[in-house]
N, C-alpha and C positions, 0 to 999 in steps of 0.2 A: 566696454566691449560691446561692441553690435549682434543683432541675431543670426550673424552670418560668422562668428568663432573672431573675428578679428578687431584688435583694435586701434583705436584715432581718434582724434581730437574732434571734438564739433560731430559726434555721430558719424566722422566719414569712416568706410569698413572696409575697403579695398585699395588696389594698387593704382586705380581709376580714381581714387582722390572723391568716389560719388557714396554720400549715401545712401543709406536702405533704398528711402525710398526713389532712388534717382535710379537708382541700380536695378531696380522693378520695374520704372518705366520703361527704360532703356532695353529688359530683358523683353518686357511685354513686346514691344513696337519690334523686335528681331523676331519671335516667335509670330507673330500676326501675320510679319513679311513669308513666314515658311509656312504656314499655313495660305495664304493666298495661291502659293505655288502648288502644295499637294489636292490643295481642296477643289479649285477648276478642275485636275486632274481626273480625279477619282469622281468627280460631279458626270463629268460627260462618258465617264463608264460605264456610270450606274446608269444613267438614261438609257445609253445605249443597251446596256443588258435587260431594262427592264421593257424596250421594245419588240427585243426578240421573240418572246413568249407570241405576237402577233402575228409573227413572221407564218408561211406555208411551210418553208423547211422545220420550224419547231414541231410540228407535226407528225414530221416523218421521222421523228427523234424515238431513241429505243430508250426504256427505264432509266438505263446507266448514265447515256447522257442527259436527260434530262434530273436526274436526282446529279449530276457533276450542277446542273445551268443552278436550280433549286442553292443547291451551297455556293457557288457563287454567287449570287445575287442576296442572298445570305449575308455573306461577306462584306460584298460590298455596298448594302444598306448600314450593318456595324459600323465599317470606315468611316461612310459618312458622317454617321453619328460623332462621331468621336473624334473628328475633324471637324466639324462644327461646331462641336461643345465645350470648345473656349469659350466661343463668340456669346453662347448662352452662359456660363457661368458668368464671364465679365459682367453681362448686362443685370444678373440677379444682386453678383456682391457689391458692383461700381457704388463706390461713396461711401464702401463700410471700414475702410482704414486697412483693410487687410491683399492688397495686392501684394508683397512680398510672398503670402501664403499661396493667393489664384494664380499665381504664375508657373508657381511648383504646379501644381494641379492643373493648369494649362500645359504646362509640356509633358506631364505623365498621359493627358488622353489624346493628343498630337504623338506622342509616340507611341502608343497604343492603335492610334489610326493608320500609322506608316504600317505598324506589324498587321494589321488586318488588310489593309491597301497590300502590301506583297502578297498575303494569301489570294485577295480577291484577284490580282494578276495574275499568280501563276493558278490559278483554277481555271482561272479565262481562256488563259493559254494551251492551257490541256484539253478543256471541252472543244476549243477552235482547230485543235489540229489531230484529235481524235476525228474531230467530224470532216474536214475537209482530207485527211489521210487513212486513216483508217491503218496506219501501219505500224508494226509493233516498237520503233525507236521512238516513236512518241515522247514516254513517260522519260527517255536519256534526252532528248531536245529541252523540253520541259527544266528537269534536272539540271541541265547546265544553264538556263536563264537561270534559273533557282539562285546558283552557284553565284551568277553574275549580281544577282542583285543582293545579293548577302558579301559580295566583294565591296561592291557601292556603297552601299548603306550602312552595314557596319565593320566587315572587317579593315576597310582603310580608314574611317571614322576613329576607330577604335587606334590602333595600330599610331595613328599622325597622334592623338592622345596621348599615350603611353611616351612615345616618341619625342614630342618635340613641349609634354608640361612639364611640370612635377608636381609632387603630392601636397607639398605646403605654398602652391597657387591657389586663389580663391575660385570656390566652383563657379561656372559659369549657370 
């Protein structure tokens, strides 16, 4: 039996015919591709947020929203972190025989970085149109990206899961 519950001959553990460790590589090099994509993302936000503090309108910013810019940029320094911290772990364990483990552990702080990357959006979004509206449907604009992006991210993720596996399929 392999460390993934299933078993096969010659170590193979899955319905992909791969073992462990093929099965790691293979998870690695998907998860690196998703991480290229959120991590430019969330890179040029945080730049961008950490310019604005230079800006002449940050100046003319009341407590409120500058304690909203303060947690956002909060936020999205975390993100960063934790979308980059694959890249760091790989490079500490590579060559200790344990990528089946780093992997687990590479997609628990990639998805840790996606939940801190949605807060650091919708905080963005709230200080941007507090500031440029000033009007009380705000926090409902807000709310319904909110909405949207917990539609995308997880409840159709979630939902095509339930949907279209079942439960004695091997996890991905």
């Amino acid at each position: 039996m392999s460390a993934d519950g299933a078993s096969g001959e010659a170590g193979r553990g899955d319905s992909r015919g791969e073992t462990e460790d093929e099965r790691a590589d293979r998870r690695w090099q998907e998860l690196v591709q998703e991480i290229r994509v959120t991590q430019t993302g969330v890179q040029i936000l945080f730049g961008f947020l950490l310019t604005v503090v230079f800006t002449p309108a940050f100046q003319k910013l009341g407590q409120t929203d500058r304690t909203i810019y303060i947690v956002t940029v909060i936020l999205g320094s975390l993100a960063t972190g934790a979308l980059i911290g694959p890249v760091a772990f790989h490079r500490i364990v590579s060559g200790r025989s344990i990528k089946p483990m780093m992997v687990v552990w590479a997609s628990r702080l990639t998805f840790l970085g996606l939940v801190l990357l949605l807060a650091t959006l919708v905080s963005a979004l709230f200080l941007i149109l507090r500031t440029a509206t000033h009007d009380g449907f705000v926090p409902y604009l807000v709310a319904g990206v909110f909405a949207w992006y917990l539609l995308c991210w997880l409840v159709l993720p979630v939902w095509a899961r339930s949907r279209y596996t079942s439960d004695d399929s091997p996890a991905e």
